[in-house]
C-alpha positions in Angstrom: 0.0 0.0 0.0 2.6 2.6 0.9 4.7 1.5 -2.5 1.7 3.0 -4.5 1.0 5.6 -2.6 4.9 6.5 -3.2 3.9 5.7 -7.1 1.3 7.9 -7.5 2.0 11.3 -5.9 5.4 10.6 -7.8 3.5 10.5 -10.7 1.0 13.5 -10.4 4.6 15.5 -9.4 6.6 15.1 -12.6 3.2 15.5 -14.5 2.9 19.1 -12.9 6.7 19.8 -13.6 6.4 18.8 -17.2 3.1 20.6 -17.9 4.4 23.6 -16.4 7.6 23.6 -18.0 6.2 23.5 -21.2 3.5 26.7 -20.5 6.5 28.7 -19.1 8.5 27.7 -22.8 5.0 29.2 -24.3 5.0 32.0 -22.3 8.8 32.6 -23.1 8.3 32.6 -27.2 5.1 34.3 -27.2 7.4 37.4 -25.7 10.3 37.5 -27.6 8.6 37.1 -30.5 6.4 40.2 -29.9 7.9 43.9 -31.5 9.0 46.9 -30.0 5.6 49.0 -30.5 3.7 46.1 -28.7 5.1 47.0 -25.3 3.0 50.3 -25.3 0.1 50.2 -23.6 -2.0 53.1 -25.8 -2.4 53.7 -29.5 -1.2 57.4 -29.2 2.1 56.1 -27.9 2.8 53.7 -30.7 1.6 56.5 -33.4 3.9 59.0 -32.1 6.6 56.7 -32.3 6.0 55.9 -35.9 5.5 59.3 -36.7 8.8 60.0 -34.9 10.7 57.0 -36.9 9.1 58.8 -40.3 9.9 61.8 -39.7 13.4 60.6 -39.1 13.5 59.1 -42.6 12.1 61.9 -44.5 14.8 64.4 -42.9 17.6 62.0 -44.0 16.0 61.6 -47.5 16.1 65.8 -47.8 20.0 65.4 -46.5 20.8 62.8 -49.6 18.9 65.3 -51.9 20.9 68.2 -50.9 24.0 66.5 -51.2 23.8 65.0 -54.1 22.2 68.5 -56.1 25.5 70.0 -54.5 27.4 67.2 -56.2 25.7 67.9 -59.2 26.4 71.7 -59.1 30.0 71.1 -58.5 30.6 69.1 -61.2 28.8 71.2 -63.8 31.3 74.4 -62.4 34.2 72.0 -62.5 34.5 70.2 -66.3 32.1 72.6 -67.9 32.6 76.0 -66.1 28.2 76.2 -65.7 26.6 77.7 -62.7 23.6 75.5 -62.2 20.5 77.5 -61.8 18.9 77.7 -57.7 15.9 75.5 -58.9 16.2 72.5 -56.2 13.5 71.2 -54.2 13.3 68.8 -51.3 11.2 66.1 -52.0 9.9 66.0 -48.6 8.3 69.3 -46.5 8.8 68.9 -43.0 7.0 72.4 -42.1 4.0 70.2 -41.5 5.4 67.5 -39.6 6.2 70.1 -37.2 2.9 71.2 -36.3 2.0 67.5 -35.5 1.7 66.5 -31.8 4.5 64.4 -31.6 6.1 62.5 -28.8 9.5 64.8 -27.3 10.9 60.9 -26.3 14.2 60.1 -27.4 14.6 56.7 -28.1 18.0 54.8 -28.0 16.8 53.1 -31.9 16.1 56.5 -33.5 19.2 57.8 -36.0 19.8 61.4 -35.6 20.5 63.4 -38.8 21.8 66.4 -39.6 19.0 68.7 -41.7 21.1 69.5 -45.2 21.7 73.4 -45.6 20.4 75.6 -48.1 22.0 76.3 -51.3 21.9 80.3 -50.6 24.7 79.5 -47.8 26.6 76.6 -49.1 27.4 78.7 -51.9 29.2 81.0 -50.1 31.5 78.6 -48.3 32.2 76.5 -51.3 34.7 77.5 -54.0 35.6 75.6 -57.1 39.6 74.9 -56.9 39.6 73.3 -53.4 37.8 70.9 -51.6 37.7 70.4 -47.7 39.2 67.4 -46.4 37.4 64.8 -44.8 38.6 62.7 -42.3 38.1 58.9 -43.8 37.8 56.9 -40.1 40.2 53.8 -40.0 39.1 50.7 -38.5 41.4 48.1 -36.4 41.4 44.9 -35.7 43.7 42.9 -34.0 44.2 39.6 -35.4 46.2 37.0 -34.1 47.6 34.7 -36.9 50.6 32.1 -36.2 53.3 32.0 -39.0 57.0 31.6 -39.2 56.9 33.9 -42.4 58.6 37.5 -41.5 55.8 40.4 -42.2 56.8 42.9 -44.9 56.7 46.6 -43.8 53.8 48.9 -46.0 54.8 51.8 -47.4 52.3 54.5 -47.2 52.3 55.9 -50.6 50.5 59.2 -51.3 48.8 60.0 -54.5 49.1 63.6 -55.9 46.3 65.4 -55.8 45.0 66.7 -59.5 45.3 70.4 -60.1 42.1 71.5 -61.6 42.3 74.7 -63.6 40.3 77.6 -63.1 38.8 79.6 -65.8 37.9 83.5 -64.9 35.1 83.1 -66.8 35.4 85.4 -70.1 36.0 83.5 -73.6 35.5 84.5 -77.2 32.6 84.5 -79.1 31.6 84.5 -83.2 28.4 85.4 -83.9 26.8 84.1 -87.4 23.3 85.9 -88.0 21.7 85.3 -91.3 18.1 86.9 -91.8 15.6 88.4 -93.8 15.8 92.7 -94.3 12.1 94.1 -94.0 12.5 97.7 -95.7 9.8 100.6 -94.0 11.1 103.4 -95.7 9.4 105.4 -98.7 11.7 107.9 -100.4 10.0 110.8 -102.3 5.8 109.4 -101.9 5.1 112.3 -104.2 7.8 113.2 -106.4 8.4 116.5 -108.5 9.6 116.4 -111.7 12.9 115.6 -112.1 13.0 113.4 -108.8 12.4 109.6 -108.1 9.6 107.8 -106.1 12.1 104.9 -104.0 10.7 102.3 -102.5 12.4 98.9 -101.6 11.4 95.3 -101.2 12.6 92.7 -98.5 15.6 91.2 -99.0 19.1 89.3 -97.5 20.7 90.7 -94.4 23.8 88.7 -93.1 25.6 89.6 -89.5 28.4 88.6 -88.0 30.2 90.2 -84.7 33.0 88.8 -82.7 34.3 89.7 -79.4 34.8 88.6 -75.4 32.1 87.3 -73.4 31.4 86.2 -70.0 28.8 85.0 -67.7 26.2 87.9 -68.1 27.5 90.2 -71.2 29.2 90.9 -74.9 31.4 93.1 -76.1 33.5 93.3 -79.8 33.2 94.7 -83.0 29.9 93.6 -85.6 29.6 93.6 -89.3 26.0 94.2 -90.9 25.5 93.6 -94.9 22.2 94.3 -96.6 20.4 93.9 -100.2 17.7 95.1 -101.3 15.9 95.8 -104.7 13.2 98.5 -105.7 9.8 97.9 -105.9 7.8 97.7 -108.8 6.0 101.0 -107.3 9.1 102.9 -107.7 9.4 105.2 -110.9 11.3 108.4 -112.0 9.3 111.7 -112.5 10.3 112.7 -116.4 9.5 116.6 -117.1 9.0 115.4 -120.3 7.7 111.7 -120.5 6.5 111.3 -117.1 6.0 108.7 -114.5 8.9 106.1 -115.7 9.1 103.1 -114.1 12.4 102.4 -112.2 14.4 99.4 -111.3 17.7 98.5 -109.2 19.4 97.6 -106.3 21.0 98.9 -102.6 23.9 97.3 -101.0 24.5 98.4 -97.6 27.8 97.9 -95.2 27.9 98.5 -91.9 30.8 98.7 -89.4 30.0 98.8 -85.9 30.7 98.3 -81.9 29.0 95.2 -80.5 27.9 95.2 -76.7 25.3 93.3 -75.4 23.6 91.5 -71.9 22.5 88.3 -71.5 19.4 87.3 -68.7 19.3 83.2 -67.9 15.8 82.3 -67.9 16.7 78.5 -67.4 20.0 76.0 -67.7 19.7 75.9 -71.3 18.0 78.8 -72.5 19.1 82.7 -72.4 17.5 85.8 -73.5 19.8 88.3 -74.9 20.1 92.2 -76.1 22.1 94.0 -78.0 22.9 97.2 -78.9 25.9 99.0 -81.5 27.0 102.1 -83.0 28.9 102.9 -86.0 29.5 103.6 -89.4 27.9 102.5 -92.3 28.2 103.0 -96.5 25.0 102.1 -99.4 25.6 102.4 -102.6 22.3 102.1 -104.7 21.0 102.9 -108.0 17.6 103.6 -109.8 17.5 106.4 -112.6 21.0 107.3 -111.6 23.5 105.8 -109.3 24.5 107.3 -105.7 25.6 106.4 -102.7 24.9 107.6 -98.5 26.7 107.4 -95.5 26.2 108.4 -91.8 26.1 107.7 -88.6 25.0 103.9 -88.0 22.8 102.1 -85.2 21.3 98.8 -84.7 19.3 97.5 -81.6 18.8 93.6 -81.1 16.8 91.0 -78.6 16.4 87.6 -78.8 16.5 84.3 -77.1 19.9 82.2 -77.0 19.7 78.1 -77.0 22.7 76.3 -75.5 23.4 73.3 -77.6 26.8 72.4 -76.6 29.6 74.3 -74.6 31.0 75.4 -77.8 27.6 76.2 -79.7 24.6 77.8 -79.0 21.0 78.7 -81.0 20.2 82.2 -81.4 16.8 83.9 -82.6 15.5 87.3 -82.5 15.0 90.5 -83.7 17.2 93.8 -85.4 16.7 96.9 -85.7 18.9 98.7 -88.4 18.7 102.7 -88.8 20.3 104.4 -91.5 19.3 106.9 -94.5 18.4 104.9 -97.4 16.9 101.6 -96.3 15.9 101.5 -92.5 14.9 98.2 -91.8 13.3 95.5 -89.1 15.6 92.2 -89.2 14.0 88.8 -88.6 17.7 86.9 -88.1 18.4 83.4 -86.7 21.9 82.2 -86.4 24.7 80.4 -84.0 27.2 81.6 -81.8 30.3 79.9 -81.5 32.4 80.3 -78.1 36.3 79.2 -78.2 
């Protein structure tokens, strides 16, 4: 009798110890495998930490964005001497995320990072020919290794820096404007006898100027040449015969000094003006050949498209004053920088 009494609470004792161990080993998995936000007790404090975490991620994103725009910048000033236009944007606004009620706890997970400056002050500090050294962190280990063989020294060798040349931002231009001359001009509407009604047609134009240039402006010496032919309108007023209809030709050459300015309206595209003053010679002929000279001015504007570093698009408009044949200029052409 006392041999199964020993038996049985024997029994019911490693029955307990097994069904308990194997709840606790329950208990113990069901934990670990919970996350971090499940040990908050309210919804508010596991929203503000997820806000918190975002807003963490969306101020690093702006930081990569920043940097590499300013990599991008540097690179167009260094190998092709642009200044990239102010036109960045974060992708993210964090103005909002401020006004959110979020949770002041620092927690030991969260990354801090460092919001990227604006473009307006890392302009100033940043120069083309040198770059600020940054301190590259070197990481040690100590390894035990067992060998007989001796260990040869390492020779720190230092590469040379490249030396990147500067330009001072001038270079010089050539300016190739063919167009169309629109004449405005009617010499003698109602002539007396003895005199000649001259009116002209449109005709070629052909302009070329050549100079130094720099960021924002033009200056150098211009060419302008100019045909045009009479209308069929114009006829010479005989004493004798009367109205006698008229034909020929003017040629005009003009000598003069370029200057312009240049506005950027985006990366690629410029707006442009123009102004020059100088000399100019037409020769022309109708009932009788003659020529005029004088003082000579032309006004220009236009829009200028960069196609490469060394070529660009131009197309505008030219005003051309002189005596004989005043004219509006429709011109389209290319400027060459070298």
């Amino acid at each position: 009798m006392q041999s199964f009494r020993t038996t049985f609470f024997l029994t019911i004792f490693l029955t307990v110890k097994v069904f308990g161990q194997s709840v606790s080993n329950q208990q113990y998995t069901t934990i670990s495998e919970k996350s971090v936000t499940d040990y908050y007790s309210g919804m508010d404090d596991k929203s503000s930490v997820q806000k918190y975490k975002i807003k963490n991620l969306k101020g690093e994103l702006n930081n990569y964005s920043g940097r590499l725009f300013d990599l991008q910048k540097r690179f167009d000033q260094i190998f092709y001497g642009l200044s990239t236009s102010g036109n960045h944007r974060k992708p993210f606004d964090l103005s909002e995320s401020q006004k959110e009620n979020l949770s002041k706890r620092k927690y030991w997970y969260d990354s801090n990072f460092t919001r990227f400056q604006d473009r307006s002050d890392l302009a100033k500090e940043t120069t083309i020919a040198s770059f600020p050294e940054q301190e590259i962190p070197v990481f040690q280990e100590k390894v035990e290794v067992e060998s007989t063989m001796p260990t040869p020294p390492v020779e720190n060798k230092v590469e040379p820096v490249p030396v990147v040349e500067v330009s001072n931002g001038f270079g010089k231009y050539l300016i190739l404007h063919p167009g169309v001359s629109f004449p405005f001009n009617v010499h003698n509407e109602s002539p007396e006898p003895g005199e000649a009604r001259r009116e002209y047609v449109p005709g070629v134009s052909l302009n070329l100027a050549t100079g130094i240039e720099g960021e924002t402006f033009n200056l150098g010496l211009g060419v302008q040449f100019k045909r045009n032919s009479l209308d069929t309108a114009s006829y010479y007023n005989d004493p004798s015969l009367g109205a006698e209809s008229i034909s020929g030709k003017s040629h005009t050459f003009a000598f003069y000094l370029d200057m312009g300015f240049k506005a950027e309206i985006n990366q690629h595209l410029k707006a442009y003006f123009g102004t020059g003053l100088g000399y100019y010679n037409t020769r022309y002929n109708g009932h009788l050949k003659d020529y005029d000279d004088g003082l000579y001015g032309t006004g220009a504007i236009g829009l200028e498209w960069l196609l490469s570093e060394a070529i660009k698009f131009r197309f505008g408009y030219r005003y051309a004053h002189e005596e004989e044949v005043p004219s509006h200029i429709c011109e389209a052409g290319l400027n060459f920088a070298y």
